[in-house]
C-alpha positions in Angstrom: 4.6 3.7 -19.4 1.3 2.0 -18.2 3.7 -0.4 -15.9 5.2 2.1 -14.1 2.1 4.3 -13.4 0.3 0.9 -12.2 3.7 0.5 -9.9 3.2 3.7 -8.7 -0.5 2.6 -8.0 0.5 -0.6 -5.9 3.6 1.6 -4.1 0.8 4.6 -2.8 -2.0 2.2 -2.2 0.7 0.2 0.5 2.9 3.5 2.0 -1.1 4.6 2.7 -1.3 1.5 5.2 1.2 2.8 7.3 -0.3 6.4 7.0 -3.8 5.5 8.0 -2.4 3.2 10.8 -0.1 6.3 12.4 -1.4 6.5 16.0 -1.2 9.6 18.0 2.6 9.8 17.8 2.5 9.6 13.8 4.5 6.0 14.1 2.9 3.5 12.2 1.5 0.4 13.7 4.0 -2.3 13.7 1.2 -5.1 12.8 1.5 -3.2 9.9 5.2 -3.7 8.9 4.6 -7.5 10.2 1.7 -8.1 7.4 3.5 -5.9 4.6 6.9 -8.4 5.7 4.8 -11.5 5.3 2.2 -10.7 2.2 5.1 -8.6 0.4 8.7 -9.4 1.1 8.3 -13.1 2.3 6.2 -14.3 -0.4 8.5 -13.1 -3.3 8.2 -13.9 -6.4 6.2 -17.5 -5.3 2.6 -16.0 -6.4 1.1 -13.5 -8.1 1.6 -9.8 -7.4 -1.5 -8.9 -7.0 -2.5 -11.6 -4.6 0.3 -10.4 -2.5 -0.9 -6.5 -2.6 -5.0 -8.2 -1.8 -2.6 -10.8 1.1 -1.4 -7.2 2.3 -4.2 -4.9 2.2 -7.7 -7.3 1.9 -8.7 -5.5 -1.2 -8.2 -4.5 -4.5 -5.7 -1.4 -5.2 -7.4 1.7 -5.2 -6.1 5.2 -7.2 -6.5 7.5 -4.2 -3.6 7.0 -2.1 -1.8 8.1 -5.5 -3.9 10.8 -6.4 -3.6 12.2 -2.9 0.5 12.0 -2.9 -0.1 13.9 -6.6 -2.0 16.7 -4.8 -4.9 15.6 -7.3 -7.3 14.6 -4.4 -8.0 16.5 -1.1 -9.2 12.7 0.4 -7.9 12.2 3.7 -6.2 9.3 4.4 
């Protein structure tokens, strides 16, 4: 159960990326897409995980992004 609670972690943390980076249209910034294609999707399986979440957002997973899609936080994005 823990491994798909941390999943859910990692998938909140990187959909938030695109949430904080919405401009005044509410599209997300496409430098954003371009670094989640490289640190994410390119890099595969070929390293760690986590290094490709830290490659993708320069830091450590945080809880809030998936506390604030539970409605268990009223922390803006």
């Amino acid at each position: 159960y823990y491994s798909y609670k941390w999943a859910e972690v990692l998938s909140a943390d990187a959909y938030a990326a695109f949430e904080e980076s919405a401009g005044a249209d509410g599209l997300p910034d496409p430098e954003v897409g371009r670094r989640y294609r490289e640190a994410i999707l390119e890099a595969g399986g070929s390293r760690p995980a986590m290094d490709s979440f830290k490659a993708f957002r320069g830091r450590e997973p945080s809880l809030d992004a998936l506390l604030r899609h539970q409605g268990m936080s009223s922390v803006a994005a």
